[in-house]
MARRO-732273 format. One line per 10 residues: number of its first residue (from 1); their letters; for each residue x negated, y negated, z negated of N, C-alpha, C, O. Coordinates in steps of 0.2 Angstrom, whole numbers. Last residue first. Layout:
BEGIN
NUM	a	X:Y:Z:X:Y:Z:X:Y:Z:X:Y:Z; ...
//
This chain:
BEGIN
343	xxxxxxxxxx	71:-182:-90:73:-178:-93:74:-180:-102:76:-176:-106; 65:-190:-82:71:-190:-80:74:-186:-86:80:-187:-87; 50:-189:-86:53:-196:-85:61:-193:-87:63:-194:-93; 49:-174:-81:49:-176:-87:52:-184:-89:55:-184:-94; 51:-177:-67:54:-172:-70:53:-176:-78:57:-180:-80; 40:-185:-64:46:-187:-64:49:-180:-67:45:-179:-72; 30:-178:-67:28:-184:-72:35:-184:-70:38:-184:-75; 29:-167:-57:29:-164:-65:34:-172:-69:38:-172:-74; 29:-175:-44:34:-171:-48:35:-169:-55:41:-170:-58; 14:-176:-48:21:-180:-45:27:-180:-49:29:-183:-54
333	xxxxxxxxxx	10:-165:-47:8:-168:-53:12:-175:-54:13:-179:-59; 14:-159:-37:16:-155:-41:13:-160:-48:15:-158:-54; 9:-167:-25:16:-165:-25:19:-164:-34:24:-166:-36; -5:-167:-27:-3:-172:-27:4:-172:-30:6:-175:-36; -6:-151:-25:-9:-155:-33:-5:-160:-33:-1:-161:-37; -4:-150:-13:0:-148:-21:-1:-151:-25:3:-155:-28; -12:-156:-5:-6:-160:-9:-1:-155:-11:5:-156:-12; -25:-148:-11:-25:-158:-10:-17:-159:-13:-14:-161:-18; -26:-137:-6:-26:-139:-12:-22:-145:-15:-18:-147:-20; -23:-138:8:-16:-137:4:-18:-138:-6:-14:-139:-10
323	xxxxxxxxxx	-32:-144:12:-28:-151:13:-21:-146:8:-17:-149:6; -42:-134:8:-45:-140:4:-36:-144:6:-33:-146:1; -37:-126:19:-38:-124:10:-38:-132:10:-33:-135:13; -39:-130:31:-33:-131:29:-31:-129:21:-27:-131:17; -53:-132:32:-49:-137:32:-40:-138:29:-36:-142:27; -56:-116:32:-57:-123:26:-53:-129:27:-49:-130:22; -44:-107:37:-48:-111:38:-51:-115:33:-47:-119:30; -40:-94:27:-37:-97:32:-42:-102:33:-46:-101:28; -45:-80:24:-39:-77:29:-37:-85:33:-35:-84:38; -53:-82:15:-55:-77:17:-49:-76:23:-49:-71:26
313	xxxxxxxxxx	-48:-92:7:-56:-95:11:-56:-89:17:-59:-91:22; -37:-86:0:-33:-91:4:-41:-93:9:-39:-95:15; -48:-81:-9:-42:-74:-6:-39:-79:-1:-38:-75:4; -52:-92:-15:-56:-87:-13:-53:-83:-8:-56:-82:-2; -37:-95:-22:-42:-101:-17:-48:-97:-12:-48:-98:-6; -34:-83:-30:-33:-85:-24:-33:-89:-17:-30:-88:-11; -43:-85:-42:-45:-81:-38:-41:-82:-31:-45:-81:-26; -40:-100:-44:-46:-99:-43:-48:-92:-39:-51:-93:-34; -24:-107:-37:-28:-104:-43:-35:-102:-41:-36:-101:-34; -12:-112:-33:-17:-114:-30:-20:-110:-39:-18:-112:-44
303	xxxxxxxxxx	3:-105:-37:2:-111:-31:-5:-108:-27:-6:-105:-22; 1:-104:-50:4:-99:-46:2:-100:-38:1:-96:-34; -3:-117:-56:-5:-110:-54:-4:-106:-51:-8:-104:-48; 7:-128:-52:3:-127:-49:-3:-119:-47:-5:-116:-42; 20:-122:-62:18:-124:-53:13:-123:-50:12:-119:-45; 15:-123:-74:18:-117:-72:19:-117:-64:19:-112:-61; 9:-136:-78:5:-129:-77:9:-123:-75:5:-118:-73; 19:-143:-76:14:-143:-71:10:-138:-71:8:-136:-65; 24:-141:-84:27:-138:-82:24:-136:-75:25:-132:-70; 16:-143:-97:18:-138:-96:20:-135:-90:19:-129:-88
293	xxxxxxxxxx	16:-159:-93:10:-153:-92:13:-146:-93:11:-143:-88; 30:-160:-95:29:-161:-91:23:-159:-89:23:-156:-84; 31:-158:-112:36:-154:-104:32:-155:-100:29:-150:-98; 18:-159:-120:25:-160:-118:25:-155:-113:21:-151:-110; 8:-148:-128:8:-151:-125:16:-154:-123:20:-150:-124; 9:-139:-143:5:-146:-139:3:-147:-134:-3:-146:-134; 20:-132:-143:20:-136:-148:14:-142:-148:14:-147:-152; 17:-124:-132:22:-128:-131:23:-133:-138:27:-138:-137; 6:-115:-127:6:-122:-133:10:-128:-129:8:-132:-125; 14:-104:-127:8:-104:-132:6:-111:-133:5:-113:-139
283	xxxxxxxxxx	20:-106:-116:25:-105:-119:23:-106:-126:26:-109:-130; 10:-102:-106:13:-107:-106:16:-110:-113:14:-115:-115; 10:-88:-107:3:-90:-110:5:-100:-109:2:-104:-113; 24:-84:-103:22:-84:-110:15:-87:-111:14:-89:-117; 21:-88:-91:26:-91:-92:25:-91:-102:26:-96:-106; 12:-82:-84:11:-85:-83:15:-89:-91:12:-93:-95; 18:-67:-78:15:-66:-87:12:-75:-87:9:-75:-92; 18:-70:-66:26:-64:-68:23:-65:-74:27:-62:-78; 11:-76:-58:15:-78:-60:19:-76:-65:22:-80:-69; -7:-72:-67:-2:-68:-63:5:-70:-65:8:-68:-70
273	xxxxxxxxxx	-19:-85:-68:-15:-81:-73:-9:-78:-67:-7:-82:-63; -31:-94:-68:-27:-89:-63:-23:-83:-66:-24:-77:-66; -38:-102:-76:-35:-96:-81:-34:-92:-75:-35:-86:-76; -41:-111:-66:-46:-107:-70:-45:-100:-73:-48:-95:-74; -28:-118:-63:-33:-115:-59:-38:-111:-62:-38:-106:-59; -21:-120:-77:-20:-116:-74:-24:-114:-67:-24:-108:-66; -33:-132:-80:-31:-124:-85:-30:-119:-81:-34:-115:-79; -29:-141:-70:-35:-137:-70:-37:-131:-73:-42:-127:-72; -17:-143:-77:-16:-140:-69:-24:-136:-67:-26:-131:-64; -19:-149:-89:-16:-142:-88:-14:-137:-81:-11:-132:-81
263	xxxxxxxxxx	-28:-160:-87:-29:-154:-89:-25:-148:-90:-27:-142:-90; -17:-166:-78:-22:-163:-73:-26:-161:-76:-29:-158:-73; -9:-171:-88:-6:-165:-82:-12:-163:-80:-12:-157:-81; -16:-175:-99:-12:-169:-101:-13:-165:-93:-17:-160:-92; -21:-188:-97:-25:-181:-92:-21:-177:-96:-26:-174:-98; -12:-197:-99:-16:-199:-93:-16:-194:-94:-11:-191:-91; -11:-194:-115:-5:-193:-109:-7:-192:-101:-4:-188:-97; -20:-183:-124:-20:-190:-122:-16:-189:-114:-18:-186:-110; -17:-175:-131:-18:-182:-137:-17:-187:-131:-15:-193:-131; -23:-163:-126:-15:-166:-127:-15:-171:-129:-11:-173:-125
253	xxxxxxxxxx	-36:-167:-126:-33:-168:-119:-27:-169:-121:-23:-174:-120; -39:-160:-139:-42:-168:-138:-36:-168:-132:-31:-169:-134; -34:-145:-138:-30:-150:-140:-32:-161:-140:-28:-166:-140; -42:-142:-127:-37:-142:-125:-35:-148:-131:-34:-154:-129; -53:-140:-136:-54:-146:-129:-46:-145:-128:-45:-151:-126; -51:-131:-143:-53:-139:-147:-50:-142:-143:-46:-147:-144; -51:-118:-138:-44:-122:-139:-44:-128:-141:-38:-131:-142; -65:-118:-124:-63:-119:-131:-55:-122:-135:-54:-128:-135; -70:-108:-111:-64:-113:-115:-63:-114:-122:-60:-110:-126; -77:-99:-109:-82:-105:-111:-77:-111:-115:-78:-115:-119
243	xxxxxxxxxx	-70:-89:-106:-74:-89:-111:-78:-92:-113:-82:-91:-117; -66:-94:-94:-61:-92:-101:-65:-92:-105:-64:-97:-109; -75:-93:-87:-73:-100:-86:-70:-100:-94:-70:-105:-98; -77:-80:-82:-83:-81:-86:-81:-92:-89:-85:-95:-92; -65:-77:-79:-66:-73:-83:-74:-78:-89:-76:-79:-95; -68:-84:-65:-62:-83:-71:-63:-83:-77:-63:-88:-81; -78:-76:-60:-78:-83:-61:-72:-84:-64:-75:-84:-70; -72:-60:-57:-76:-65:-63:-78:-72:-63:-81:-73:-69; -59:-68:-50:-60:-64:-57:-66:-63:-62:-67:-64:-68; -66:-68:-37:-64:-74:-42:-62:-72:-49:-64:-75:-54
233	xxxxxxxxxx	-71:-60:-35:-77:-61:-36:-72:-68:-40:-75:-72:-44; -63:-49:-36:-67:-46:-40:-72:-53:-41:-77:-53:-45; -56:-54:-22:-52:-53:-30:-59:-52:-35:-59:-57:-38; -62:-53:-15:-64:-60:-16:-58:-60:-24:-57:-64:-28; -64:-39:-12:-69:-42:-13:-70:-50:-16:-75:-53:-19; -51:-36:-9:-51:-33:-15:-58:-38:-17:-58:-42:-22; -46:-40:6:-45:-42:-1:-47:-42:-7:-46:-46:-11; -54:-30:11:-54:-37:13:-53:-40:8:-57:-44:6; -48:-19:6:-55:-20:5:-56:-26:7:-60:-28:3; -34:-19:9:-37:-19:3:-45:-22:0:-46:-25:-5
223	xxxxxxxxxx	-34:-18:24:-31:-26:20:-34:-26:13:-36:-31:11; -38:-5:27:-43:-12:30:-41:-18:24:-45:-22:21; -30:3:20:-36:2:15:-40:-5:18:-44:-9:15; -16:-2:26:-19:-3:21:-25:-4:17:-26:-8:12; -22:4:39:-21:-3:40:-19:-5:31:-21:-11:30; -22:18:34:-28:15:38:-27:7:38:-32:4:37; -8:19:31:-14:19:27:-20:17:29:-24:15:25; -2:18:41:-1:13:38:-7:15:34:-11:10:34; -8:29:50:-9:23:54:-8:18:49:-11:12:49; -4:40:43:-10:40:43:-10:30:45:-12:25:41
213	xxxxxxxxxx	12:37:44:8:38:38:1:34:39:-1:29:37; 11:40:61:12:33:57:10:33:51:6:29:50; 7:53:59:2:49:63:3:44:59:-1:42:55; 15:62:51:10:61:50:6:56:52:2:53:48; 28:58:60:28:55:54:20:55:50:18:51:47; 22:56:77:24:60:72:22:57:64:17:53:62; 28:43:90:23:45:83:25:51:81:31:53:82; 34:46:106:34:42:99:31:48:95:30:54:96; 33:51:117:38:47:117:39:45:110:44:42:108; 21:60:123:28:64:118:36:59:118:41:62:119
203	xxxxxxxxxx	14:52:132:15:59:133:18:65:127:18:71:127; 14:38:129:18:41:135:19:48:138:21:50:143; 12:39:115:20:36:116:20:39:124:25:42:126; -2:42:115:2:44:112:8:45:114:10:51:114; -5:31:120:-7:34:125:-4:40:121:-4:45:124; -1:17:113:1:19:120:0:25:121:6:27:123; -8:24:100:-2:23:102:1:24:107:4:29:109; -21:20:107:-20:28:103:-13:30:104:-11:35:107; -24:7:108:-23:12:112:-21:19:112:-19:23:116; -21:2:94:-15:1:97:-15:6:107:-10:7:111
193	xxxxxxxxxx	-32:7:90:-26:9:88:-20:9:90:-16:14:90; -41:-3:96:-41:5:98:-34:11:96:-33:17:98; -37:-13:93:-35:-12:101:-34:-4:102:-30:-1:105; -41:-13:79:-36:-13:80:-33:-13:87:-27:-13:88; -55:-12:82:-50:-7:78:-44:-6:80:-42:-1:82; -58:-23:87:-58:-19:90:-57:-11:86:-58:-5:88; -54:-32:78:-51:-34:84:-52:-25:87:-48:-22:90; -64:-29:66:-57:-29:66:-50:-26:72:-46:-22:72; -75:-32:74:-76:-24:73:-67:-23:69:-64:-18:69; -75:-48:73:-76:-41:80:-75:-34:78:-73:-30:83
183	xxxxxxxxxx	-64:-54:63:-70:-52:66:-69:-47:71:-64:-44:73; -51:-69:70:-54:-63:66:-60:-60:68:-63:-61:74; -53:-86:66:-52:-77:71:-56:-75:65:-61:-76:61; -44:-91:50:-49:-90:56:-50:-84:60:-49:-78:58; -27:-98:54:-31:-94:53:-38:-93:55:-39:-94:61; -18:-111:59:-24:-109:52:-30:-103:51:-35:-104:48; -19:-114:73:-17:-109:71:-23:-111:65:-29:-111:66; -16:-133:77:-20:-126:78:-17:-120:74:-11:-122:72; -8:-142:71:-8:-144:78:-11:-136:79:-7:-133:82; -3:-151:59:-5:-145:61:-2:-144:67:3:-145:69
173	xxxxxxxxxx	9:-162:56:2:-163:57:-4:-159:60:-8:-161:63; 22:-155:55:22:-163:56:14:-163:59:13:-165:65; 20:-143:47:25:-144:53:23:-151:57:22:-150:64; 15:-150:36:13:-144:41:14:-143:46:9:-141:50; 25:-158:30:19:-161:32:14:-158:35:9:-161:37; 35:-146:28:36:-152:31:31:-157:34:32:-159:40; 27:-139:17:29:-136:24:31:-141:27:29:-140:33; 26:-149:6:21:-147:10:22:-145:16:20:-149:21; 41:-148:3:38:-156:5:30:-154:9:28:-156:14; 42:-136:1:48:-137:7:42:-145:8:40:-147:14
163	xxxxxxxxxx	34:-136:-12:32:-128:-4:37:-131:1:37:-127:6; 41:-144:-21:33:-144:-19:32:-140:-12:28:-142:-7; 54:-138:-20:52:-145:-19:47:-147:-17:46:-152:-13; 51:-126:-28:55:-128:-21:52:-134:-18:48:-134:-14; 45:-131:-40:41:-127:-35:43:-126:-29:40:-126:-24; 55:-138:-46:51:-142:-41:47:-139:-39:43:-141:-35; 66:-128:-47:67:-134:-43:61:-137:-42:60:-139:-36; 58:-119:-56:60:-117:-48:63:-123:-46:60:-124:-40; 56:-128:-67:51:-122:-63:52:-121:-59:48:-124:-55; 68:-131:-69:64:-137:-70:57:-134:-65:54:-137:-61
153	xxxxxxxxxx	74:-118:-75:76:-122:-70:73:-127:-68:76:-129:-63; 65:-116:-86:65:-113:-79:69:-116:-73:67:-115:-67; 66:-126:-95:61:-126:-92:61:-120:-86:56:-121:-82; 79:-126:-98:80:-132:-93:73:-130:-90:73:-132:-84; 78:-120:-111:80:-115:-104:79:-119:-99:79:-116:-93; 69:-120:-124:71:-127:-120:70:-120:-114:65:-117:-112; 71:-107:-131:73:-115:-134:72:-118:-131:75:-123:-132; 67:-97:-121:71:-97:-124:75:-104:-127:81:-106:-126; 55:-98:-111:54:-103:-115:64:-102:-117:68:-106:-114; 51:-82:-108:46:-86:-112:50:-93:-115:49:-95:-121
143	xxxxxxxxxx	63:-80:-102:61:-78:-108:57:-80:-112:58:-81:-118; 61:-89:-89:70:-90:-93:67:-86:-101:69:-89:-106; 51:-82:-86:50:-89:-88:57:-92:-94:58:-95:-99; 56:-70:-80:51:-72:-86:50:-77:-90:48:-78:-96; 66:-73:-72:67:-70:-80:62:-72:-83:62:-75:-89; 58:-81:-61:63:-84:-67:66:-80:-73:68:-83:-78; 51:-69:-58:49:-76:-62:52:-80:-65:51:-82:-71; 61:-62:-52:55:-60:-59:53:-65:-63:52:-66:-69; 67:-71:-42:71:-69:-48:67:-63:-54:69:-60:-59; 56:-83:-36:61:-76:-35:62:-74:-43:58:-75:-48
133	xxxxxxxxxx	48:-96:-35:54:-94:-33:57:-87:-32:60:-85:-26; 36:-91:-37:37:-94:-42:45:-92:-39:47:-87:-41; 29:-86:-24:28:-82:-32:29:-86:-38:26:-86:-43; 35:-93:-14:37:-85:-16:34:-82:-22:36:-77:-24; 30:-105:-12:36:-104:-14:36:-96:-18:37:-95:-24; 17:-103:-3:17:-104:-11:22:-107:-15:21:-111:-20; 20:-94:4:14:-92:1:12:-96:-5:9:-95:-9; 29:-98:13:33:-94:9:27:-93:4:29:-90:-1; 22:-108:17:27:-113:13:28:-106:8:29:-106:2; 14:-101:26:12:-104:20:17:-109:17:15:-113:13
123	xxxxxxxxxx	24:-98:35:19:-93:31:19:-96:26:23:-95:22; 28:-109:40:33:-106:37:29:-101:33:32:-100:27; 17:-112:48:21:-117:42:24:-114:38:23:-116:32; 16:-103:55:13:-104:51:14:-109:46:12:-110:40; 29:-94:60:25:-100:62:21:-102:57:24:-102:52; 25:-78:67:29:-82:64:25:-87:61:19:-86:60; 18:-68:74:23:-74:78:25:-76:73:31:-77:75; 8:-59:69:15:-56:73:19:-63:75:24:-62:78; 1:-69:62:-3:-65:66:4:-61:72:3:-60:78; 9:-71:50:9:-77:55:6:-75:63:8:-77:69
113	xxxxxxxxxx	11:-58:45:16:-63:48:16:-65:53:19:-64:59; -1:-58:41:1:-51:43:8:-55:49:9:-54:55; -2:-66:33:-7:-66:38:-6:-63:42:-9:-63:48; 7:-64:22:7:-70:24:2:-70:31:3:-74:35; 0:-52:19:7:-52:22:8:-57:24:11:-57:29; -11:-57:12:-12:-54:16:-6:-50:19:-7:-45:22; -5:-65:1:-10:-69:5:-11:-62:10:-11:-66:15; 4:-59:-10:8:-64:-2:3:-66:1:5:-70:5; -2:-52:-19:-2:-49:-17:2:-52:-10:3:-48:-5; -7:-61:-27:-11:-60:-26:-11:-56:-19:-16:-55:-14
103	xxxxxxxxxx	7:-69:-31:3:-73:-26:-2:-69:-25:-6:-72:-22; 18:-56:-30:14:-60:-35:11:-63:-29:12:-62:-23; 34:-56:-23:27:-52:-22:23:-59:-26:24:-65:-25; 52:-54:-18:48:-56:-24:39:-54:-25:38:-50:-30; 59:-54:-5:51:-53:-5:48:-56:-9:44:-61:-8; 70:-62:-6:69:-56:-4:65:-50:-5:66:-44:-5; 64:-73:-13:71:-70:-18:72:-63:-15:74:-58:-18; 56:-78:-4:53:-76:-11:58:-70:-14:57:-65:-17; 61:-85:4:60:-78:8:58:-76:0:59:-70:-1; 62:-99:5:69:-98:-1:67:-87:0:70:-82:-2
93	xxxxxxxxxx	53:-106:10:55:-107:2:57:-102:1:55:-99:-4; 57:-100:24:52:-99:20:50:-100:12:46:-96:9; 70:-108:26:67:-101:24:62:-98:20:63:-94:16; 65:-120:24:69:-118:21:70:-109:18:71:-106:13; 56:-122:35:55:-123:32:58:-119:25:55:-115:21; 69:-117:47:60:-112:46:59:-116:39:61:-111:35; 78:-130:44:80:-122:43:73:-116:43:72:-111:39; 68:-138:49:70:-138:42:73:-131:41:70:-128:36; 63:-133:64:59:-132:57:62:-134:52:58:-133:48; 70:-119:70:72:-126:69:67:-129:62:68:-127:56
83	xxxxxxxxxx	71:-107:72:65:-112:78:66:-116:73:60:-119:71; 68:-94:59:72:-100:63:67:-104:69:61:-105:69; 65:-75:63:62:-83:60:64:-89:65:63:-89:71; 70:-65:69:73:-66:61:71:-73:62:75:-78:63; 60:-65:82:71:-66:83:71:-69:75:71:-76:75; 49:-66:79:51:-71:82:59:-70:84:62:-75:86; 49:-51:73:44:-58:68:52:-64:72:58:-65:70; 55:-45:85:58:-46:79:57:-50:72:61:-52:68; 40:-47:92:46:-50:95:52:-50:91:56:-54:92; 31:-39:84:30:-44:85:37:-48:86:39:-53:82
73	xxxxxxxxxx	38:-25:74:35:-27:81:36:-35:79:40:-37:74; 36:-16:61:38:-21:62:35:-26:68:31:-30:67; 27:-6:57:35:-2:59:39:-8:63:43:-7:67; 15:-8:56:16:-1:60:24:-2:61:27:1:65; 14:-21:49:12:-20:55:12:-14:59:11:-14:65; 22:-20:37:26:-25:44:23:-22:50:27:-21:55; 14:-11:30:22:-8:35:25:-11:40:28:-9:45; 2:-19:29:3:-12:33:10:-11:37:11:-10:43; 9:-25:18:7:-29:25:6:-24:29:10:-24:34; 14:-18:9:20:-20:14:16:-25:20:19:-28:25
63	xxxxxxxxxx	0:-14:5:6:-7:9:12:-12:10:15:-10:14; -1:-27:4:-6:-22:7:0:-20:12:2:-21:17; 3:-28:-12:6:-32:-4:2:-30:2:4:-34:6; 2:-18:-19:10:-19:-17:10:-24:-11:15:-25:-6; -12:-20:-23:-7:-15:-17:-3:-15:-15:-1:-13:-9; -11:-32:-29:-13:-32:-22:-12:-27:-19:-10:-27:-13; -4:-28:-40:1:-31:-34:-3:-34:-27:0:-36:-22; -11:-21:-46:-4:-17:-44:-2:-22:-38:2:-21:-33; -21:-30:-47:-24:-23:-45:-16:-23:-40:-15:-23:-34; -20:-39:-58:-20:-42:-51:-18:-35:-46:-14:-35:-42
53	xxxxxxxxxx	-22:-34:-70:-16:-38:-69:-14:-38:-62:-8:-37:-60; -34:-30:-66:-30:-23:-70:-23:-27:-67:-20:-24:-63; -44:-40:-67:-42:-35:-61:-37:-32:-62:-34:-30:-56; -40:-47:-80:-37:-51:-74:-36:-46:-68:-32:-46:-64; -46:-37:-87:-39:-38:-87:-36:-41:-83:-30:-40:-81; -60:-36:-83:-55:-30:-83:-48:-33:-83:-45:-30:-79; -61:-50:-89:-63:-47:-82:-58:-43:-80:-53:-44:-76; -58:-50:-104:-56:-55:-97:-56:-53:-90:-51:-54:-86; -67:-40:-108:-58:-39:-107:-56:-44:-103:-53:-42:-98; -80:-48:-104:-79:-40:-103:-72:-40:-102:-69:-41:-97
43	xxxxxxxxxx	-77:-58:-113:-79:-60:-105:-76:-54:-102:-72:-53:-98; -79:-53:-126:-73:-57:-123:-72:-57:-116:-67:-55:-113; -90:-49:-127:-84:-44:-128:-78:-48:-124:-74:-46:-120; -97:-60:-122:-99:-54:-120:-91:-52:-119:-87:-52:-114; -94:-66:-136:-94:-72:-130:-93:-65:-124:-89:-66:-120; -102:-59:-147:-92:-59:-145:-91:-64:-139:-85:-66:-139; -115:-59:-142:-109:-52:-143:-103:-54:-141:-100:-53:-135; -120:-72:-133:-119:-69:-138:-114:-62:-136:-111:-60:-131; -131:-64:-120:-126:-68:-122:-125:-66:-129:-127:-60:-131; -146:-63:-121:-144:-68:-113:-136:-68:-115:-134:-73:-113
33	xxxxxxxxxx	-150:-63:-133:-154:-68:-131:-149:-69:-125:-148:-75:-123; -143:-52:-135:-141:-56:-138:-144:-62:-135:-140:-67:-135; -141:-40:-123:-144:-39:-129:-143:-50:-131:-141:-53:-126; -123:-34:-120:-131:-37:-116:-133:-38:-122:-129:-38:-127; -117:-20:-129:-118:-27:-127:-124:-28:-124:-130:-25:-125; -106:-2:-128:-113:-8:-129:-111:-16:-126:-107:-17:-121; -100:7:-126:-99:1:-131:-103:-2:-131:-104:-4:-137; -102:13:-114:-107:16:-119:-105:12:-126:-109:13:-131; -90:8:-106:-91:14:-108:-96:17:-114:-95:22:-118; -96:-5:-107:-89:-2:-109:-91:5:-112:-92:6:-118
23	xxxxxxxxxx	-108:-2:-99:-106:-5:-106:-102:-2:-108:-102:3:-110; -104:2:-84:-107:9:-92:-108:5:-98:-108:8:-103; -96:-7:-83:-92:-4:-84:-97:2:-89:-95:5:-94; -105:-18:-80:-100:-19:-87:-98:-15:-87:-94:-15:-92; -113:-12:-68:-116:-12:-77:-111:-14:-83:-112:-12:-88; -103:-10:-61:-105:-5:-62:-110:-5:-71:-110:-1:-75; -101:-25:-58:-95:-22:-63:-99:-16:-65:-100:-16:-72; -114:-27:-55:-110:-30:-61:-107:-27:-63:-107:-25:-69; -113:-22:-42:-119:-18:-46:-115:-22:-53:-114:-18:-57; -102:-28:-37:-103:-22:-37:-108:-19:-42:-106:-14:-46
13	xxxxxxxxxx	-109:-42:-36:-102:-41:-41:-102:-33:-42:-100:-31:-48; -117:-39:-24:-119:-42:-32:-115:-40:-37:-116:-36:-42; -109:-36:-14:-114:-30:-18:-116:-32:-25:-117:-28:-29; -102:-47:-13:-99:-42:-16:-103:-35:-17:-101:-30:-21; -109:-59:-11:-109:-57:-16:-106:-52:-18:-107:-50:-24; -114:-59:3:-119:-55:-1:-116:-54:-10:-118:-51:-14; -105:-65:9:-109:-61:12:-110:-57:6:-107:-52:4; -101:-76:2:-96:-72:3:-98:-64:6:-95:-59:6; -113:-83:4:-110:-83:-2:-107:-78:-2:-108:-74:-7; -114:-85:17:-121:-81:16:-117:-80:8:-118:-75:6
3	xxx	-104:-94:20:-106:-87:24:-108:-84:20:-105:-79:18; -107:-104:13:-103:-103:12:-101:-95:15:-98:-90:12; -118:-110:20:-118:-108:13:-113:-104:11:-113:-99:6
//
């Protein structure tokens, strides 16, 4: 089911956009029977805006998963990256402060990685440490919540905390390589590429700047297109989840302690909001909800969200989605209530 979903939705979503976009364009609405107007109008900005959001930073991680793979040999993954798995683990957390990249844009660097020798533990620690732990996030966060500042520090300690206690139980249980093989017409691109090179390298002795360019951009558009398809199809599932939200429903769930967290963790799955702007739509009802949903919403999204659960189906095994859903959520709604206890 899940083949044939992933198969065919990107022509669907394609002919979609193409009709929301001559809406836009013509300012028109579906006619009233299949949605209301302003249900429509909304849905429409929602869409375009989470692409628009997401867009910069799926290239921004492309052309650096590109670059690892043209300029960044394998045997270099494996000198930088520690054996030792606390010291791997650690890194991994802590690689974000280097390699500050939106979570839309660390799922195909994060494969690009593991794909070149680096342990897959440490992938996915750094895939859901690195879009909260790096110094964009915490300005933004240190800005959004000015009158209580403990809440960025509260941010970055337990999203550490949550991607170091995962990667530990990764290292421990994970026996296989996460990723699923790759396709046939992938593999055999990519052989051909790498013959070209050889055969290249032994009759000049290295590339011309022309060639490598050519070679990153070709290895960028493949990453792009891979990716771009499961952004377009969680963004509209997004998009269309926003627009059924009512702010009622939120405030009935403040009221009530038991499900704040896990209404504001399932908020944040749905809204999939972009770590770097997460912080101010948090910020918005800080006068109803406490700290500790707040903060849980500030963790887990970035973490585990709608569009790149889709984009995590597309690069890592089911089995390992479903167990990295499992114990953030567990880790992070954990956390959140002692955090707040203590505070």
């Amino acid at each position: 089911m899940r083949t044939v979903l992933f198969r065919f939705a990107t022509p669907l979503l394609a002919a979609g956009c193409l009709i929301m976009l001559a809406l836009i364009v013509m300012n028109r609405d579906l006619p009233a029977a299949l949605f209301q107007p302003a249900g429509l109008q909304s849905f429409k900005i929602l869409f375009i805006s989470i692409i628009l959001e997401a867009l910069p930073f799926i290239l921004l991680g492309v052309l650096f998963s590109a670059l690892l793979q043209v300029f960044v040999t394998d045997e270099l993954i494996k000198k930088l990256t520690p054996r030792h798995p606390v010291a791997g683990v650690l890194f991994g957390a802590l690689l974000g402060l280097m390699f500050p990249l939106c979570e839309c844009g660390m799922i195909p660097v994060v494969r690009r990685l593991i794909r070149k020798g680096m342990p897959a533990y440490i992938g996915i620690v750094y895939l859901l440490a690195g879009p909260i732990v790096n110094p964009i996030v915490y300005a933004s966060t240190f800005t959004a919540f000015r009158t209580t500042p403990e809440m960025a520090y509260a941010r970055m300690g337990l999203a550490f905390s949550v991607a170091v206690a995962v990667g530990f139980l990764l290292y421990k249980f994970m026996r296989t390589s996460p990723l699923k093989p790759s396709q046939p017409f992938a593999v055999i691109h990519h052989n051909h590429h790498h013959h070209q090179a050889h055969t290249h390298g032994s009759s000049s002795g290295r590339r011309s700047m022309l060639q490598t360019a050519s070679s990153t951009l070709r290895h960028a558009s493949d990453e792009f297109f891979d990716m771009g398809k499961y952004l377009i199809f969680g963004a509209f599932l997004t998009a269309a989840i926003q627009t059924a939200v009512d702010r009622s429903t939120m405030a009935a769930f403040a009221d009530q302690p038991a499900f704040a967290y896990l209404f504001m963790m399932i908020l944040a799955f749905i809204l999939s909001i972009c770590s770097n702007s997460d912080a101010f739509i948090a910020s918005s009802f800080n006068g109803m909800f406490d700290f500790g949903p707040l903060l849980a919403f500030l963790v887990f999204g970035p973490m585990i969200d709608l569009k790149n659960t889709l984009m995590l189906l597309s690069t890592f095994r089911l089995k390992i989605v479903l167990a990295l859903i499992a114990l953030t959520a567990m880790f992070t709604l954990a956390g959140a209530w002692l955090v707040e206890v203590l505070l």
